[in-house]
DRENFI-812483 format. One record per residue (C-alpha): x, y, z. Coordinates in steps of 0.5 Angstrom, whole numbers, plus 2048, in hexadecimal, padded with zeros to 3 digits. Last residue first. Example, Ala and Ser with C-alpha at 12.3 -4.5 7.8 and 13.67 -1.06 7.14 Angstrom:
BEGIN
> 81B 7FE 80E
> 819 7F7 810
***
This chain:
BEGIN
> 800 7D0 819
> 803 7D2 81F
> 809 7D5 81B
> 810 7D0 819
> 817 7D1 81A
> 81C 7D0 814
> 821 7CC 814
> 825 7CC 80E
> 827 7C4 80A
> 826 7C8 805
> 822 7C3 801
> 81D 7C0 805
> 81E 7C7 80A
> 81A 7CA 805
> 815 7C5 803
> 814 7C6 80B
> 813 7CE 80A
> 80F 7CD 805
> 80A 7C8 809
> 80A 7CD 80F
> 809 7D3 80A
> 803 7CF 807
> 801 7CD 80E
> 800 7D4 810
> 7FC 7D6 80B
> 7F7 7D1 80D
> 7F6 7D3 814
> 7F6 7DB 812
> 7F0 7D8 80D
> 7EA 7DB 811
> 7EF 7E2 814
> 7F1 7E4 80C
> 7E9 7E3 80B
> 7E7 7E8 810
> 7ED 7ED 80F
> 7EB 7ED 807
> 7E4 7EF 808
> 7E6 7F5 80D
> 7EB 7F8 809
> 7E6 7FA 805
> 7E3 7FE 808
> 7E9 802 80B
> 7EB 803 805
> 7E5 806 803
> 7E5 80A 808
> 7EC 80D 808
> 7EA 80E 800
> 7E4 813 802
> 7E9 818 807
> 7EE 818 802
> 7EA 81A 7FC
> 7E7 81F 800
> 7ED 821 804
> 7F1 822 7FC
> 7EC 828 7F9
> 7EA 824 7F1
> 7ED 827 7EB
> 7F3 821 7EB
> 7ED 81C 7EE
> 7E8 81D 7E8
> 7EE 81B 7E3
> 7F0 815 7E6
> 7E8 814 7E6
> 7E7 813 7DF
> 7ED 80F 7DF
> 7E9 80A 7E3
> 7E3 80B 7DF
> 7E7 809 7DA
> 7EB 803 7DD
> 7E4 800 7DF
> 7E1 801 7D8
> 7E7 7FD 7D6
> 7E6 7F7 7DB
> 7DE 7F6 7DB
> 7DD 7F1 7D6
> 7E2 7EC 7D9
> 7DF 7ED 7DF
> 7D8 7EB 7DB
> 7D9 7E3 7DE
> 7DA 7E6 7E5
> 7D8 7ED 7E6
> 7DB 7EE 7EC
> 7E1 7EA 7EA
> 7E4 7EF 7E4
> 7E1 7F5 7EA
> 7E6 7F1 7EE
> 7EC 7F0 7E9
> 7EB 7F8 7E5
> 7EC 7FC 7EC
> 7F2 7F7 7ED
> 7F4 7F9 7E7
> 7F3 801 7E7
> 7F7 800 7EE
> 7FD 7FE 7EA
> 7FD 804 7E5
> 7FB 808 7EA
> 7FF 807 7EF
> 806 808 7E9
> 804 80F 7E8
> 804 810 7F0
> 80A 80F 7F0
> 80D 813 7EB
> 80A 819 7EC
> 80A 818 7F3
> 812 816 7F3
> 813 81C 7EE
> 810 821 7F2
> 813 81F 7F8
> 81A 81F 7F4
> 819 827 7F3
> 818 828 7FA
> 81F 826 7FB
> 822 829 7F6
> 823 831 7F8
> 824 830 800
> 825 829 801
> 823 828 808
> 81D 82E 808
> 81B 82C 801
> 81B 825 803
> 816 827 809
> 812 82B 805
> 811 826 800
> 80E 822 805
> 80A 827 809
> 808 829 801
> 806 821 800
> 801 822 806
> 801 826 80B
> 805 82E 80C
> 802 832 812
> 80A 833 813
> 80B 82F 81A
> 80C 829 817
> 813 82C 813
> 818 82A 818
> 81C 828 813
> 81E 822 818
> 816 820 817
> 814 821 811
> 81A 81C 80E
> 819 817 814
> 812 816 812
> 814 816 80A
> 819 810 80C
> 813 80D 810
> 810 80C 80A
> 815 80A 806
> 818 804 80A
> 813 800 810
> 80E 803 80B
> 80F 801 804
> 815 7FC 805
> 812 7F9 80A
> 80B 7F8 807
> 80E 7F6 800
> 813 7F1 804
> 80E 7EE 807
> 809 7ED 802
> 810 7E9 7FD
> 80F 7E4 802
> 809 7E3 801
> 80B 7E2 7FA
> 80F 7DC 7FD
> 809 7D8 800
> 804 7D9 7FA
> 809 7D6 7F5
> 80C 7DB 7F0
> 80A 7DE 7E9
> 806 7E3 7EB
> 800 7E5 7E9
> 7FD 7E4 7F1
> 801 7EA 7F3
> 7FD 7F0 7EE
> 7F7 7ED 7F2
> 7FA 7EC 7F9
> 7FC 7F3 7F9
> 7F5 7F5 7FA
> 7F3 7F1 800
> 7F2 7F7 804
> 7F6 7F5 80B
> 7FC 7F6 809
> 7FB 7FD 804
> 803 7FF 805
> 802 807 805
> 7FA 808 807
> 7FB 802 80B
> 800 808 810
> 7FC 80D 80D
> 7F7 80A 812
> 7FB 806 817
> 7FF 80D 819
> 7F8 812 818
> 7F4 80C 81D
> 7FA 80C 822
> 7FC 814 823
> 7F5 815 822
> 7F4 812 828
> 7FA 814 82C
> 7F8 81B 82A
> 7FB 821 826
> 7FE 827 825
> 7FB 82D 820
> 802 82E 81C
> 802 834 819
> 807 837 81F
> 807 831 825
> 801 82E 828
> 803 828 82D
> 803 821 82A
> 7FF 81C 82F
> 802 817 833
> 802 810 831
> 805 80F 82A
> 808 817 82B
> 80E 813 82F
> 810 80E 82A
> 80F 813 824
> 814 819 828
> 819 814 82A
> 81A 812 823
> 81A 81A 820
> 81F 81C 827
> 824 816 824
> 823 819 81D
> 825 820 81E
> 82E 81E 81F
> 82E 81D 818
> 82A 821 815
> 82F 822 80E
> 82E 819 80F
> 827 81A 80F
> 827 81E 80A
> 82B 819 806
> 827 814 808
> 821 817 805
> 824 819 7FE
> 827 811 7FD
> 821 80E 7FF
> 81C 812 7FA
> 821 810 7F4
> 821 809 7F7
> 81A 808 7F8
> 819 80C 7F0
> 81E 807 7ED
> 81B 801 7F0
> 814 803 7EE
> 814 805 7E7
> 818 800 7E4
> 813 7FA 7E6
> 80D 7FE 7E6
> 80D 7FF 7DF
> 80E 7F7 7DE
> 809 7F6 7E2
> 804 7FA 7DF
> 805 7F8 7D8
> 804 7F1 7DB
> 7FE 7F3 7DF
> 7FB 7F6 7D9
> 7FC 7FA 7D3
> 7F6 7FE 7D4
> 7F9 800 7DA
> 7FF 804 7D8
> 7FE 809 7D2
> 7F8 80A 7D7
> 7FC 80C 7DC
> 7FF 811 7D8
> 7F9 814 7D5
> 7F6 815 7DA
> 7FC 817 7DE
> 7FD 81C 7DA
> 7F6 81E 7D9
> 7F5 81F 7E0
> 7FC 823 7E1
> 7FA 828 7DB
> 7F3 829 7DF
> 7F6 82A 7E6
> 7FA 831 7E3
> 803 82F 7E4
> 805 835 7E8
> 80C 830 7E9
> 80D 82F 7F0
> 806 831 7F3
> 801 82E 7EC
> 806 828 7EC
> 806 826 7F3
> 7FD 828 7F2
> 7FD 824 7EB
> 801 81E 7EF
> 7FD 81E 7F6
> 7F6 81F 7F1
> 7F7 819 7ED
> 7FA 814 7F3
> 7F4 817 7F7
> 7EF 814 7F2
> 7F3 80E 7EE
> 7F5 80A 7F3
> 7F3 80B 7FA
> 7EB 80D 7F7
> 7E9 80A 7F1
> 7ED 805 7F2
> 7E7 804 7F9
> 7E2 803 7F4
> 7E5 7FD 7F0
> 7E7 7FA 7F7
> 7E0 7FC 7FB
> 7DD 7F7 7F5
> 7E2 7F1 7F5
> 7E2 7F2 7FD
> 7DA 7F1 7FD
> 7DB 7EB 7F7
> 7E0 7E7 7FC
> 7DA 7E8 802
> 7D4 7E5 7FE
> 7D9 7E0 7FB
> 7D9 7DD 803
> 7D4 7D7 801
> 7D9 7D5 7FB
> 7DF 7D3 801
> 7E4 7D6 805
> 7EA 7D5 801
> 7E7 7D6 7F9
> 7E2 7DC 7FB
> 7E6 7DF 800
> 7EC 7DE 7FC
> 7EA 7E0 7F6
> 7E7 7E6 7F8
> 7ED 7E8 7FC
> 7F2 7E8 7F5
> 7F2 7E4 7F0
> 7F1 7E4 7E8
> 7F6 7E0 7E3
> 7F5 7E0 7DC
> 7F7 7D9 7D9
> 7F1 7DA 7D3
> 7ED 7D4 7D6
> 7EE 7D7 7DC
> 7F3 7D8 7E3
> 7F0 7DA 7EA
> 7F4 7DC 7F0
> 7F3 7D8 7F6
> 7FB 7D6 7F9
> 7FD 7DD 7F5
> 7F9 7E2 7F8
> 7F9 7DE 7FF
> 800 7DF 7FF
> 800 7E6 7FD
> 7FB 7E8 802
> 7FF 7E4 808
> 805 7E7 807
> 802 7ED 807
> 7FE 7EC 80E
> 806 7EA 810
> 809 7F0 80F
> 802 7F3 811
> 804 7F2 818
> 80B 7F6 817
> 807 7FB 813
> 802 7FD 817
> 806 7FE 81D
> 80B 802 819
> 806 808 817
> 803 807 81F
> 80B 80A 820
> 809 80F 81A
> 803 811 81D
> 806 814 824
> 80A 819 820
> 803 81D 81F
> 7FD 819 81E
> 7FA 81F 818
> 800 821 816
> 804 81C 817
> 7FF 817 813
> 7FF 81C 80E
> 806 81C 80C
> 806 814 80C
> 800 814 807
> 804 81B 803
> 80A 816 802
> 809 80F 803
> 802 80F 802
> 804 813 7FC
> 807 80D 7F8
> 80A 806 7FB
> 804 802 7FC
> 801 802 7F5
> 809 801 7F2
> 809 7FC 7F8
> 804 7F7 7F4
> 807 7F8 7EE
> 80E 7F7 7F0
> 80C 7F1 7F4
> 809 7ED 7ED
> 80F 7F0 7E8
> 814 7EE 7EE
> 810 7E6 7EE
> 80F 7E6 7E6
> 809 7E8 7E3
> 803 7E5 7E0
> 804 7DF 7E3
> 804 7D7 7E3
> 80A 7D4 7E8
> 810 7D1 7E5
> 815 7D7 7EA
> 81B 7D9 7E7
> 822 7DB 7EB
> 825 7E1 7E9
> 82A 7E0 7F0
> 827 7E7 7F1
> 821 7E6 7F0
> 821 7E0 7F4
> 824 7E5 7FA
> 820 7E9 7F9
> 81A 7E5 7FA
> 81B 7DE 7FE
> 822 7E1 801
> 81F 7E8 803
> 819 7E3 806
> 81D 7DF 80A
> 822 7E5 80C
> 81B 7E7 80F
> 818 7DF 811
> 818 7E1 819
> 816 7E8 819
> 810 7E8 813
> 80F 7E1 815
> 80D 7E3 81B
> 80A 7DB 81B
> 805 7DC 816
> 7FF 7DB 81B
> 803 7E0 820
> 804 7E5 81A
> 7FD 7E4 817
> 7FB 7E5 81E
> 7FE 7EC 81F
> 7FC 7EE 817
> 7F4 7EC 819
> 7F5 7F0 820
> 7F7 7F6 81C
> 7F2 7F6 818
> 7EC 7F4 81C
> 7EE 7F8 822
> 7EE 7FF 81E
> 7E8 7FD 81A
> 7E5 7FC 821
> 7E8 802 824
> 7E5 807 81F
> 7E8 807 816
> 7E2 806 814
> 7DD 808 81A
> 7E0 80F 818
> 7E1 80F 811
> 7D9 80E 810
> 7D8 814 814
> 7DD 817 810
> 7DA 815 80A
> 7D3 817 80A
> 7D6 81E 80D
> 7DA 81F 807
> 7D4 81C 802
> 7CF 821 805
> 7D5 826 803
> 7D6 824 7FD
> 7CF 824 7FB
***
């Protein structure tokens, strides 16, 4: 049955993730950043001065929210920032070779402004009850911006999202975390999956506030914690990270030749393994952060600015410094992928310690995916079944739980393979509304900007829109 399934899915995978997808993708992130005036390049200090810096500065915002904008932001990268980051990018090397990691940047550049674009929306058309419970995400803005005659299209996405959680932020986050442990520590599977059951569960049956809160202390010390043992190999390999950098610019349009255990690699799977891994690690495109965005306390423009940073951050930052740590350790050709590749490679640059903070940050990286993930799974299943959504949140997260432990004990390409698909399909929904509402997305930021430059004085230059 397994095997049948495998075949199913690999067929499936192929069309999914084939030229048009491929086209689609990228193509919305390129002309979301024409339509927004390359805000992700024009307005970056802008975007740090209206998120950061605010936060920094300790101003407040009066806007509704569950959330504060930081606890907002460091929700939604706790479901970024985790294995696709380590045993994602890992994997994309190789199975594209160094090539993947340049269509890794690609991705992420255009999908600053697509992420811009998903947590504006998320807040512009998010939801508010008569018991001040806040719902919002892609469902909410096909239905509430493109008009009642698309529901059938937000319902789609809420029910590929509630079934895609089970794959990117539970299955594999379950089985690279029980996997690390097993190799680094000999920890059985099963003492891991009910760790994280129980662990998880002490969590998510707080909901998004007690979520929020977790995830604000975790991240930022794990990001500057991994930051911190990568540069220091870099630094220790100094004189490798030129060839590293001319390696993935070169290989992004000739193919990788075979070496030791590496198999080598095509352009083509250079391309699709480097913009797969690469939405695998910062999810522009899927919608999803949209859903854990829209809880902020903000205004739609400036937690799209938040969007930016999150993509920047995730991939522009910490993925590529996982590339590069592989890549000047000269690790690629052992044969090793995944999380083993990349705890190897720290291995390699920091001999006795370096594995060791690999398999911490999985451990705790994966754990806070979870966490956020489940709510994003809960929020579209809530929509999908409407005036019983309510009725649907606890029995989602203990099947949700259920299949935490089902992917500590499952085999790592199955559980990979399907949450590649899933991905990938329910991007598709999210693609299509983010282009319909381009036009009136950037006229909410031209009309942000303008109120800016009223009482600033500054002068900003507006997109298109």
């Amino acid at each position: 049955m397994q095997e049948q399934l495998l075949q199913f899915n690999d067929w499936l995978n192929n069309i999914v993730w084939g030229p048009p997808f491929m086209i689609l993708l990228a193509g919305t992130g390129l002309y979301l950043t024409w339509r927004l005036g390359f805000i992700q390049f024009r307005h970056f200090g802008l975007s740090w001065r209206e998120s950061f810096g605010r936060m920094l500065r300790r101003k407040k915002s009066d806007e509704p929210g569950a959330l504060t904008s930081f606890q907002a932001v460091a929700s939604a990268m706790a479901a970024t920032i985790g294995v696709g980051n380590i045993a994602g990018v890992s994997t994309a090397l190789f199975l594209g070779g160094p090539g993947a990691i340049f269509w890794m940047w690609v991705i992420g550049i255009v999908g600053m402004a697509t992420k811009f674009a998903e947590a504006s929306l998320g807040v512009k058309y998010r939801q508010v009850d008569e018991n001040g419970e806040i719902s919002g995400g892609v469902m909410y803005y096909i239905e509430k911006g493109l008009g009642p005659n698309w529901k059938g299209l937000a319902l789609l996405y809420a029910f590929l999202a509630g079934l895609a959680a089970f794959g990117i932020g539970n299955m594999v986050q379950a089985n690279t975390m029980a996997h690390a442990l097993e190799t680094g520590f000999n920890v059985p599977n099963w003492v891991t999956g009910t760790a994280i059951v129980f662990l998880v569960g002490l969590v998510t049956m707080g909901g998004i506030k007690r979520i929020g809160k977790i995830a604000e202390k975790i991240v930022p010390l794990m990001v500057v914690i991994y930051v911190t043992g990568a540069v220091i190999v870099l630094l220790l390999n100094f004189s490798s990270i030129p060839s590293a950098f001319a390696d993935i610019i070169y290989y992004a349009f000739n193919p990788a030749p075979a070496a030791g255990g590496f198999a080598g690699a095509g352009v083509a799977a250079a391309i699709r393994f480097g913009i797969a891994r690469g939405i695998f690690s910062n999810e522009a495109g899927l919608g999803s952060a949209s859903i854990v965005h829209a809880q902020a306390s903000n205004n739609p423009v400036r937690q799209g600015m938040w969007g930016i940073w999150e993509v920047f951050i995730d991939t522009i930052v910490v993925a590529t410094m996982t590339a590069l740590v592989i890549l000047v350790t000269g690790v690629l050709d052992t044969g090793a992928t995944g999380a083993e590749l990349a705890s190897l490679a720290f291995s390699t640059g920091l001999p006795g310690q370096g594995g060791y903070l690999v398999l911490i940050a999985l451990v705790f990286f994966s754990y806070t995916t979870m966490l956020t993930w489940n709510f994003y799974g809960e929020k579209s299943w809530q929509y999908l079944f409407g005036r019983f959504g309510r009725m649907i949140v606890i029995p989602y997260r203990l099947l949700f739980l259920l299949f935490l432990y089902v992917g500590a004990i499952g085999g790592l390409n199955f559980v990979w393979d399907i949450a590649d698909t899933l991905n990938g399909l329910m991007a598709a929904p999210n693609l299509i509304a983010l282009i319909a509402l381009a036009g009136i997305l950037a006229k909410t930021k031209n009309d942000y900007l303008s109120k800016l430059r009223d009482t600033s004085g500054q002068t900003f230059r507006d997109g298109p829109g």
